[in-house]
C-alpha positions, 0 to 999 in steps of 0.5 A: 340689078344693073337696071335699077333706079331709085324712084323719084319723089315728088313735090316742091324743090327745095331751094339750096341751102345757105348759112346765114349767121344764126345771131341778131345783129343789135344796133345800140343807138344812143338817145341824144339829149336834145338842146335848142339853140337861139342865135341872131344876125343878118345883112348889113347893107352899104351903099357905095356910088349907088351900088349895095353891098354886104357885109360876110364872115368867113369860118371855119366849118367843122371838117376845117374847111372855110366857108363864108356865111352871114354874120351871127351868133347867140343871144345872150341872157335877157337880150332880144333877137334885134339887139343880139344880132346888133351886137353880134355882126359888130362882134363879128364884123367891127360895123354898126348896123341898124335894123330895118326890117326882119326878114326870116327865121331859120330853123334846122337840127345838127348833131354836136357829140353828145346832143342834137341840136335844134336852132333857130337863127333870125334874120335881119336886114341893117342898114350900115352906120358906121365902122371899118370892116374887120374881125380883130374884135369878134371875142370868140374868134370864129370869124377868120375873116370879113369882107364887103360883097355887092348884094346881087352876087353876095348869094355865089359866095355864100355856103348855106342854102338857107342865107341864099333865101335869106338874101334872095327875101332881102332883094326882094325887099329892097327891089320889088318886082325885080 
């Protein structure tokens, strides 16, 4: 039956075979306790012959590398956003500043470990009183360093987004239709 051949069956090819693992895969994800956070700060403005500058804080960010950034920090207990961020760019900075104007809330969400965080940082703009630029004084230590930078290039130094606009809301301010 040299001749023979099997009939052919006909229908739908079925696609090759694969083996796929036959076990879900489960993803534990954790709930993160949530922690609002309220912090105050902003540009301290001196001028010097005419020519504005700003007072900024360099710190170290979480994978160690420096970044420099508007001074603030937290409020504490009992203490409104203008007094907090008063005392915290003295902290931070050794300069006195009086408020001028506020010029912009932040709001933004990071991880910390064990929670998620939701800040809210406010923004003001001081003029300088008095004082001598330094970090010797800053408690926490967080401020590595502190220098004065002119108000229209202080935006090329700045890590954040969010404070560039915050300076850009500043110029705006002081300069109307520039």
């Amino acid at each position: 039956m040299a001749g023979h051949k099997q009939p052919r069956k006909m229908g739908v090819p079925r696609p090759p075979r694969r083996r796929f693992a036959t076990r879900s895969v489960r993803v534990h994800t954790r709930h993160l306790p949530v922690v609002d956070e309220t912090s105050a700060g902003g540009l301290v403005v001196k001028v010097e012959n005419g020519k504005p500058y700003v007072a900024v804080i360099a710190r170290r960010n979480r994978a160690g590398k420096i970044e420099w950034c508007l001074p603030k920090g937290h409020l504490e207990r009992g203490e409104t956003a203008e007094t907090a961020a008063m005392r915290e760019i003295a902290e931070e900075t050794g300069i006195l500043g009086q408020i001028v104007s506020p010029l912009a809330s932040i709001d933004y969400w990071f991880s910390s470990g064990d929670r998620r965080v939701h800040k809210v940082v406010h923004h003001y703009l001081l003029e300088f009183v008095e004082g001598d630029i330094t970090v010797e004084n800053d408690p926490d230590q967080e401020a590595e360093d502190a220098a004065w930078f002119p108000l229209a290039e202080v935006s090329r130094v700045l890590a954040y987004p969010n404070e560039r606009r915050v300076v850009a809301i500043a110029l705006d301010l002081l300069y109307p239709g520039k």
